[in-house]
MDAnalysis code that builds the backbone (N, CA, C; Angstrom):
import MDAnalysis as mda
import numpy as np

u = mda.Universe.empty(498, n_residues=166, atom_resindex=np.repeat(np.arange(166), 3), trajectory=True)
u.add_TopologyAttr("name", ["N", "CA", "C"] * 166)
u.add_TopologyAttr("resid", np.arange(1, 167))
u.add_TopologyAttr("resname", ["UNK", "UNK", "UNK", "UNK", "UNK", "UNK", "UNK", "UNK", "UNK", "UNK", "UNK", "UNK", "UNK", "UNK", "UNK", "UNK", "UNK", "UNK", "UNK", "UNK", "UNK", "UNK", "UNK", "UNK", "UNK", "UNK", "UNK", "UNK", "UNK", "UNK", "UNK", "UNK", "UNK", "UNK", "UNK", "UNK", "UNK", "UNK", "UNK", "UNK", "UNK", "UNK", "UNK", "UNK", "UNK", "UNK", "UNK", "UNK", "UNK", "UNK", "UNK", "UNK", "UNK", "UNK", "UNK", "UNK", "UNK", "UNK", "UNK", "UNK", "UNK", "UNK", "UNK", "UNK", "UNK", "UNK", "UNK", "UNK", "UNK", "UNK", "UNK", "UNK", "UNK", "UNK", "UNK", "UNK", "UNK", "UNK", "UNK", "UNK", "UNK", "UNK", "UNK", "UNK", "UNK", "UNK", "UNK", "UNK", "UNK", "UNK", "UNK", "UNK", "UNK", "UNK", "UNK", "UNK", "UNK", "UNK", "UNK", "UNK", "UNK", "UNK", "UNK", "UNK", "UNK", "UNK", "UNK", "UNK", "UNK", "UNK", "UNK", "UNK", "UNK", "UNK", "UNK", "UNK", "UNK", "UNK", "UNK", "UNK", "UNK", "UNK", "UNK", "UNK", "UNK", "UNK", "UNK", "UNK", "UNK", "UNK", "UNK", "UNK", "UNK", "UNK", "UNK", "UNK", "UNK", "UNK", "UNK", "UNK", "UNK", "UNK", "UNK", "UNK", "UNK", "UNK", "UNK", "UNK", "UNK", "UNK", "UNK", "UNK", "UNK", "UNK", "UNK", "UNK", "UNK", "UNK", "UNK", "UNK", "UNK", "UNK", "UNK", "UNK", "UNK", "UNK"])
u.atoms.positions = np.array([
    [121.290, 93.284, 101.772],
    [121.792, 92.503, 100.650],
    [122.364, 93.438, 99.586],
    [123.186, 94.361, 100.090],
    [123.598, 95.792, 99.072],
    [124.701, 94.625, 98.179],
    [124.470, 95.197, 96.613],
    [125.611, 94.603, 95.774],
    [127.233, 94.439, 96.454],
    [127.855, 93.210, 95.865],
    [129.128, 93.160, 96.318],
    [130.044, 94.138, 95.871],
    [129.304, 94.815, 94.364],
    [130.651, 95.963, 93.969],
    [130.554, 97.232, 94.567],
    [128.784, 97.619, 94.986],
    [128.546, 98.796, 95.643],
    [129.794, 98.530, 97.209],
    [129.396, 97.095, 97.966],
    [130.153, 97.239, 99.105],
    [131.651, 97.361, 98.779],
    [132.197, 97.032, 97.798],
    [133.810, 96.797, 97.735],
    [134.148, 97.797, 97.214],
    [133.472, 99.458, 97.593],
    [134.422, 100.160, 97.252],
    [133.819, 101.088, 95.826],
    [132.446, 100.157, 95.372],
    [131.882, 100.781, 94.149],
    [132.662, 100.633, 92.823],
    [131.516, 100.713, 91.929],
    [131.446, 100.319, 90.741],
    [132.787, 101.715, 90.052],
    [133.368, 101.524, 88.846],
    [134.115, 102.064, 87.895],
    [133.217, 102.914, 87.669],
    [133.701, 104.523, 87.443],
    [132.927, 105.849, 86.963],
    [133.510, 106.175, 86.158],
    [132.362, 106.525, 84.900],
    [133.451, 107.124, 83.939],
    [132.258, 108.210, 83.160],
    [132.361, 108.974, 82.138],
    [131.431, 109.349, 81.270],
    [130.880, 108.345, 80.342],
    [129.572, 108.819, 79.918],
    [128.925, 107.498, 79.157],
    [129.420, 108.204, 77.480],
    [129.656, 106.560, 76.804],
    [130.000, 107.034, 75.514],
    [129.131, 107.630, 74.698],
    [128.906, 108.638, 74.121],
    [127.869, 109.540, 73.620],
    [128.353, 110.273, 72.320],
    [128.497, 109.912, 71.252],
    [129.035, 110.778, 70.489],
    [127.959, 111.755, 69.893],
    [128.751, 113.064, 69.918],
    [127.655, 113.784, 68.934],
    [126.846, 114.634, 69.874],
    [126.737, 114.190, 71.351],
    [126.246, 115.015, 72.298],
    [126.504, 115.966, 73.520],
    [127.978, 115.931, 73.152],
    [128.222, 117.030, 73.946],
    [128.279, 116.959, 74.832],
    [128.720, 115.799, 75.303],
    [129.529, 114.710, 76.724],
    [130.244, 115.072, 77.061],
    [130.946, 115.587, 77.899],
    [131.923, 116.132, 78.324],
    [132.642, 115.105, 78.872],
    [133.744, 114.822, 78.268],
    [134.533, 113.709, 78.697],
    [135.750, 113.766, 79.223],
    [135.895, 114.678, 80.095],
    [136.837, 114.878, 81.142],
    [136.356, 114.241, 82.650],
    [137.888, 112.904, 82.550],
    [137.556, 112.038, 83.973],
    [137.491, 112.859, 85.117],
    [137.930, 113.930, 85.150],
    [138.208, 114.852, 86.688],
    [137.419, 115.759, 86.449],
    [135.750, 115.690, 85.664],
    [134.900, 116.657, 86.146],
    [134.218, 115.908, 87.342],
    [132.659, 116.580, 87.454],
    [132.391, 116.256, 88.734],
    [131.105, 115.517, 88.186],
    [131.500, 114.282, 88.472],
    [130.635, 113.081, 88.314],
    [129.357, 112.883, 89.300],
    [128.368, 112.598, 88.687],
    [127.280, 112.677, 90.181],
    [127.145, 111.275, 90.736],
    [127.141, 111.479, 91.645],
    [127.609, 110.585, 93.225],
    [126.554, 109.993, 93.025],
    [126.859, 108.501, 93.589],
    [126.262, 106.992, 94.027],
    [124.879, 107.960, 95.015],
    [125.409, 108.377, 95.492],
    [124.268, 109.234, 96.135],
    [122.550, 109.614, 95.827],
    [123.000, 110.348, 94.752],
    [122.346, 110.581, 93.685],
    [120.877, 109.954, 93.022],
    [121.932, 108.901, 92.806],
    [121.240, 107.736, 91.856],
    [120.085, 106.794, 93.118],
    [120.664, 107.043, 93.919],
    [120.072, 106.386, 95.441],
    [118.550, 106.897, 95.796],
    [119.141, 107.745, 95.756],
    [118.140, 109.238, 96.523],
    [116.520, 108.943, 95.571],
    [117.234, 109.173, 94.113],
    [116.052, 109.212, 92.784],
    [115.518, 107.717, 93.212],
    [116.138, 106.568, 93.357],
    [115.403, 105.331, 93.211],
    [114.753, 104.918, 94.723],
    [115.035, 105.662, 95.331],
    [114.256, 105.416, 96.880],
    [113.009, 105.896, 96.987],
    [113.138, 107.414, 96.391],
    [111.906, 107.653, 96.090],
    [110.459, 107.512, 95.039],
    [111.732, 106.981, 93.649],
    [110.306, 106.870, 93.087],
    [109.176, 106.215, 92.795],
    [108.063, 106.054, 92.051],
    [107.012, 104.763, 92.486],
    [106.997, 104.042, 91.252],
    [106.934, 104.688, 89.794],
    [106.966, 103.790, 89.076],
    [108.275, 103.576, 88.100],
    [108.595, 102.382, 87.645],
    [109.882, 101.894, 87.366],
    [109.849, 101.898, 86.066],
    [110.328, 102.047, 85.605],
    [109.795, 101.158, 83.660],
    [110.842, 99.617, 83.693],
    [110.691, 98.789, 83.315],
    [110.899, 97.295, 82.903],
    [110.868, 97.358, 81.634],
    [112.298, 97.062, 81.385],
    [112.103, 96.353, 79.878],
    [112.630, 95.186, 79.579],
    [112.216, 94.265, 79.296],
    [112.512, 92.749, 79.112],
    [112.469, 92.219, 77.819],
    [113.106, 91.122, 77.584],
    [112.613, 90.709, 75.842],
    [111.758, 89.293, 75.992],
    [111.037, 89.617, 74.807],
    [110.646, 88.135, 74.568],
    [111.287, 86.985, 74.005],
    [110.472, 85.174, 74.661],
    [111.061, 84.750, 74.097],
    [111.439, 84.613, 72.293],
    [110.936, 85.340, 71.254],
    [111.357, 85.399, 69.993],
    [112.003, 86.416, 69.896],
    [112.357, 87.032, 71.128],
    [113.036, 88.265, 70.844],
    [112.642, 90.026, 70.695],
    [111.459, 89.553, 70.271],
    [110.697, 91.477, 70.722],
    [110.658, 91.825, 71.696],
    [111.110, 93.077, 72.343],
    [110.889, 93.858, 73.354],
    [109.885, 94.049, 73.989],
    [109.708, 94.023, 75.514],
    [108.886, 94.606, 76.431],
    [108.774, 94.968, 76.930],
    [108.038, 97.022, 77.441],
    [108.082, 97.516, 78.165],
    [106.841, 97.468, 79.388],
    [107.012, 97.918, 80.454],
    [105.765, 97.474, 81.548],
    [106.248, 98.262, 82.718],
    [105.822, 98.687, 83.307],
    [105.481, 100.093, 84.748],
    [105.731, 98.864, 85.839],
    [106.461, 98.941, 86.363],
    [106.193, 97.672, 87.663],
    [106.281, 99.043, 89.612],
    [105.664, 98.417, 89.876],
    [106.146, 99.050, 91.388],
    [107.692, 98.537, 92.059],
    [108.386, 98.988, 92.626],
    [109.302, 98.202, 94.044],
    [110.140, 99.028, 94.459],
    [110.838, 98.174, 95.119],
    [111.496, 99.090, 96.164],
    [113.124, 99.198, 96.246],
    [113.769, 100.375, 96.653],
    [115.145, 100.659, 96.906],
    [115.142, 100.416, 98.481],
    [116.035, 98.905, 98.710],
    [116.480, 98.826, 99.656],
    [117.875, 98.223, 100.284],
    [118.523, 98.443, 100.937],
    [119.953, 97.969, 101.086],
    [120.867, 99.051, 99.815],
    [120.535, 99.693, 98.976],
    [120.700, 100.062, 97.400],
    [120.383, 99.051, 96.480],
    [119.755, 98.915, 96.421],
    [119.152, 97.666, 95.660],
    [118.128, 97.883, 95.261],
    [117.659, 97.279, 93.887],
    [116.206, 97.195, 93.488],
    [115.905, 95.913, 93.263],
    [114.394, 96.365, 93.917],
    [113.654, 94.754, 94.297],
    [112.565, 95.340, 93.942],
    [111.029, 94.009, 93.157],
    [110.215, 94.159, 92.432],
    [109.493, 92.421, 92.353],
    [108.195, 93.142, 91.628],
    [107.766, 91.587, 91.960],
    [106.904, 91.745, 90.769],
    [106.425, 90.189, 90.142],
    [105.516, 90.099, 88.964],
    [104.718, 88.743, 89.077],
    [103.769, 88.740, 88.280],
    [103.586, 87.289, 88.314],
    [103.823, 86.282, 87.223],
    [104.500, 85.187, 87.871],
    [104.805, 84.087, 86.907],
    [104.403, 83.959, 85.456],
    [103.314, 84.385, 85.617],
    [102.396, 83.896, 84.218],
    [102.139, 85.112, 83.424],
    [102.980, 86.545, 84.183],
    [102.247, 87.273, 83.130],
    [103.530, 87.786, 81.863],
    [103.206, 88.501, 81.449],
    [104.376, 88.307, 79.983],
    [105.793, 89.095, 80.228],
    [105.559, 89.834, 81.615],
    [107.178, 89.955, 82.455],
    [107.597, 88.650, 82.971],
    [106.800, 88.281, 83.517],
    [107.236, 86.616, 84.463],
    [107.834, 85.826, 83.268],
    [106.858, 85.499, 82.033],
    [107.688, 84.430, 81.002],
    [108.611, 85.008, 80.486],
    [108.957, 86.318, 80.205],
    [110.183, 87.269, 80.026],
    [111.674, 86.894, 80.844],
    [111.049, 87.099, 81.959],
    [112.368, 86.792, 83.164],
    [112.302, 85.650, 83.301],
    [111.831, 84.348, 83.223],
    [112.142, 83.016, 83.005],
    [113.113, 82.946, 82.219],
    [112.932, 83.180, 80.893],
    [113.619, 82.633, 79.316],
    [114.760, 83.564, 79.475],
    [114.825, 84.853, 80.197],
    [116.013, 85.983, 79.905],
    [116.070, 86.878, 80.974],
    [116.853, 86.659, 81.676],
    [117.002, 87.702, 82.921],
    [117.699, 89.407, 82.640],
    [117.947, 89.323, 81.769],
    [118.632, 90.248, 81.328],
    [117.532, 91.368, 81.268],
    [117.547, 92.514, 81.815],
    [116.601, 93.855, 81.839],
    [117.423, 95.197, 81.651],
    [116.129, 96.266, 81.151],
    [116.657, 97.540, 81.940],
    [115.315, 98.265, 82.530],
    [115.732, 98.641, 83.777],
    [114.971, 99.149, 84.302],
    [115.330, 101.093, 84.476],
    [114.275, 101.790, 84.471],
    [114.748, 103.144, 84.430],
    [113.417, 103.951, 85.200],
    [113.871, 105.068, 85.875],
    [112.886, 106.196, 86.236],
    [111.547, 106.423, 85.715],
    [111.026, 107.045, 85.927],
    [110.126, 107.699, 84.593],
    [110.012, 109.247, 84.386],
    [111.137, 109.598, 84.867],
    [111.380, 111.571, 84.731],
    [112.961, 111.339, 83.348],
    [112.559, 112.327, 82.576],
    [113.713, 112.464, 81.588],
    [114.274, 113.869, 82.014],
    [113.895, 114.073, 82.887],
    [114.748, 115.243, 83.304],
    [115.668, 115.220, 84.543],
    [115.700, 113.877, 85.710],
    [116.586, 112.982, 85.831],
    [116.552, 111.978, 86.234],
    [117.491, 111.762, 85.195],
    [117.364, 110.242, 84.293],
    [118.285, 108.999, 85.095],
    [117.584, 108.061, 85.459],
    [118.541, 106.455, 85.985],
    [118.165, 105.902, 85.092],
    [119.247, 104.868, 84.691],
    [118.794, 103.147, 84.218],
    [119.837, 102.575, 84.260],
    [119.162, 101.514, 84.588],
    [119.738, 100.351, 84.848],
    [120.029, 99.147, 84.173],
    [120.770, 98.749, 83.774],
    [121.250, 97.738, 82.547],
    [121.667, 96.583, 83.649],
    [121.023, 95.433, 83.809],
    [121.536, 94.363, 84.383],
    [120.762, 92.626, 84.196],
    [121.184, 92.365, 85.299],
    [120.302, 91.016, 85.198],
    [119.506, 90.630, 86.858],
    [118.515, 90.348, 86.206],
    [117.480, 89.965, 87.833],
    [117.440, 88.570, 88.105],
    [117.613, 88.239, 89.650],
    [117.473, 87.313, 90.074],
    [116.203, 87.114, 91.341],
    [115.677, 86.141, 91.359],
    [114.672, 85.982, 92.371],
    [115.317, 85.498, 93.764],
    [114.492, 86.111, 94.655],
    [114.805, 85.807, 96.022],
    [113.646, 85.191, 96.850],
    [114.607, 84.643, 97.407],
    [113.363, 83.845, 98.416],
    [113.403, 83.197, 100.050],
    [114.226, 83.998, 100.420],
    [114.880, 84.160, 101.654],
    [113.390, 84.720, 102.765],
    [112.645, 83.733, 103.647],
    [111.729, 84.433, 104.740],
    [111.751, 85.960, 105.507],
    [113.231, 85.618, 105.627],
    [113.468, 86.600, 106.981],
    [113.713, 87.747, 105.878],
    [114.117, 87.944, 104.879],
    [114.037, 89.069, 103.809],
    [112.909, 89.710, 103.204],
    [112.159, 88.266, 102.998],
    [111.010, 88.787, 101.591],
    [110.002, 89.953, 103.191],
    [110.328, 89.611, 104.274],
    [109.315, 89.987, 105.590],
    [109.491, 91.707, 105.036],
    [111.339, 91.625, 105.380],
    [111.774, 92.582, 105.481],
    [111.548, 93.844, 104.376],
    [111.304, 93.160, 102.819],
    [110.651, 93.818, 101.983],
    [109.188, 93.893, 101.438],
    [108.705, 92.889, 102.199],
    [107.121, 93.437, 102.323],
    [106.718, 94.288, 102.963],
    [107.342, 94.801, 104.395],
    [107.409, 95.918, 104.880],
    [107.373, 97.250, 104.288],
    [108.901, 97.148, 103.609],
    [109.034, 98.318, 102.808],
    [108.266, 98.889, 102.189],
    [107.626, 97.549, 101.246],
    [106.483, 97.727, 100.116],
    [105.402, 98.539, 101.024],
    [104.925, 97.675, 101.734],
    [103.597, 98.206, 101.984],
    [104.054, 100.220, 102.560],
    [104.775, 100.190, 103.247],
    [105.071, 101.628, 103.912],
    [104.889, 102.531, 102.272],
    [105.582, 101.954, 101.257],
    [105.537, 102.706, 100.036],
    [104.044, 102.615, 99.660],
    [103.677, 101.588, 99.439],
    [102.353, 101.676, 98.030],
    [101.163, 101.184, 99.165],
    [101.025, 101.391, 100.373],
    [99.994, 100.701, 100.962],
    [99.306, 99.461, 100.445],
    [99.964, 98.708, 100.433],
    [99.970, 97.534, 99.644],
    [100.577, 96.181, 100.483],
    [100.652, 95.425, 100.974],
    [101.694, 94.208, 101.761],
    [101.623, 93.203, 100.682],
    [102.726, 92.952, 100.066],
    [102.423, 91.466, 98.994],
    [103.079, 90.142, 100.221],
    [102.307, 89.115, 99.446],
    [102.757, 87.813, 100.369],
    [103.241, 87.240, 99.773],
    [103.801, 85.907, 100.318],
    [104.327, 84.950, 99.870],
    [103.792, 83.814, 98.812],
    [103.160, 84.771, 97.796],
    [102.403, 83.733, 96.471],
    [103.298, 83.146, 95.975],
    [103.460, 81.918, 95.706],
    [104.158, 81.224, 94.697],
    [103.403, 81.389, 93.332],
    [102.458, 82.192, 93.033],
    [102.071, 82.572, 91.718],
    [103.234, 84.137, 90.952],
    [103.709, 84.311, 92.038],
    [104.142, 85.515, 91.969],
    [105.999, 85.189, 92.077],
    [106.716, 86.279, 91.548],
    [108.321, 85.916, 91.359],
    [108.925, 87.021, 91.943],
    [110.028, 87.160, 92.960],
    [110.206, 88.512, 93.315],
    [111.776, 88.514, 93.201],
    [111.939, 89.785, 92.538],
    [113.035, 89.690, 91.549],
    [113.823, 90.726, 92.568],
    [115.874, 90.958, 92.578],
    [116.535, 91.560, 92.774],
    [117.163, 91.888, 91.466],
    [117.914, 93.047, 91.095],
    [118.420, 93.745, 89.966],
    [119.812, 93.795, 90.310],
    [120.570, 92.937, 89.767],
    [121.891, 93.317, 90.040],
    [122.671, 93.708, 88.522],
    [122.885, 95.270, 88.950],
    [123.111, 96.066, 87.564],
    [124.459, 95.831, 86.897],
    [124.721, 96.036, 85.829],
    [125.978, 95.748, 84.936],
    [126.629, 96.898, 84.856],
    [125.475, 97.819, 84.070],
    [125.931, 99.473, 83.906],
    [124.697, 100.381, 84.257],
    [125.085, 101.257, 84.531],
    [124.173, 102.240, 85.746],
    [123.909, 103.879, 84.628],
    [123.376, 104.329, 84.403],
    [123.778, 105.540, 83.883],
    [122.973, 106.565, 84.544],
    [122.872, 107.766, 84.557],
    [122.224, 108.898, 85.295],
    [122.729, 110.540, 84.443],
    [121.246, 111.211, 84.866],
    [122.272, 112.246, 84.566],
    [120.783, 113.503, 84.556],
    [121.276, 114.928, 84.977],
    [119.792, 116.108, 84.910],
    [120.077, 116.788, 83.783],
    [119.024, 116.493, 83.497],
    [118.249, 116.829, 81.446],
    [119.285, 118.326, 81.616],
    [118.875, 119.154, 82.518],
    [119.486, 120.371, 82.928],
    [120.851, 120.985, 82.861],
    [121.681, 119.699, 82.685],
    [123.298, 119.758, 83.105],
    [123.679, 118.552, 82.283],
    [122.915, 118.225, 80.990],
    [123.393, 117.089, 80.657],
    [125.091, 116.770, 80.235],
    [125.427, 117.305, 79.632],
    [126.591, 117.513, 78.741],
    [127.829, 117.357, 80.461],
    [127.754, 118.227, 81.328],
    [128.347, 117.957, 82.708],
    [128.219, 116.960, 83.457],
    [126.716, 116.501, 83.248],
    [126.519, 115.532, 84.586],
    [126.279, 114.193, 84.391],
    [126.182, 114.133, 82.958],
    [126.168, 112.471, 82.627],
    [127.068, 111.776, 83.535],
    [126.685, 110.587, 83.646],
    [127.693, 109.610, 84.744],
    [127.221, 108.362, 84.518],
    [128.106, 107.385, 84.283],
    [128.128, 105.756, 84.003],
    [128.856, 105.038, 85.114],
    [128.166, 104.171, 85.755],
    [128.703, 103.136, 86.461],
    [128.815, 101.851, 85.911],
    [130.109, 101.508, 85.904],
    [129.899, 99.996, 85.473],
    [130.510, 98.889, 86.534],
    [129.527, 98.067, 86.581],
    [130.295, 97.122, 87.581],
    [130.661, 95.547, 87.146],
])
């Protein structure tokens, strides 16, 4: 279920707007590859979530899930204050938890609920977190389909920043 802009060819690359930091904003440097950003989210275990409430304050929360197809997929439960979050506002960002290199993800989540899929990513799950989640209807299992993508190593910042927007 890889995004339609990842399959068509991929999202618009550009430098992220940054003033003041020493962005190097030449389109024909060397942008870091879809690759990249892949590699970091396949492997890592915890995500950060940030969601708003419904009055509008912010919420951050550690969730587990998984990179699959390129995709991020994740799960919560209904009732807890991510679940009434992503009810009222789908709108998230989700990010790494290394600042030395850095993903996030600016998009909006949708739930899935496809058998022959959720199988296919309970699998995943469990191979990752020794864990198998089931099919609770107490529980919401979300896909991330991103808006703008950003990345970049604490190390090479000023060079390697990179924005995807799709």
């Amino acid at each position: 279920m890889e995004t339609e802009q990842v399959k068509a060819g991929g999202p618009k690359v550009s430098r992220p707007h940054m003033q003041g930091y020493g962005v190097d904003q030449n389109e024909n440097g060397s942008f870091l590859p879809w690759e990249w950003v892949s590699e970091r989210m396949l492997v890592g275990h915890n995500y950060w979530l940030g969601s708003t409430r419904p009055d509008g304050r912010p919420h951050a929360m550690p969730v587990w899930g998984v990179w699959l197809d390129k995709v991020f997929y994740f799960s919560t439960g209904r009732q807890s204050r991510k679940g009434l979050n992503l009810a009222a506002n789908p709108q998230v960002v989700v990010h790494l938890e290394s600042g030395d290199e850095v993903v996030v993800f600016e998009g909006m989540v949708e739930e899935f609920s496809d058998p022959a899929f959720f199988e296919r990513f309970a699998e995943v799950y469990e191979a990752k977190y020794n864990f198998k989640p089931g099919a609770d209807p107490q529980n919401a299992y979300y896909r991330l389909n991103p808006r703008v993508v950003l990345a970049w190593k604490e190390n090479d910042f000023v060079n390697s920043a990179t924005r995807w927007e799709f």
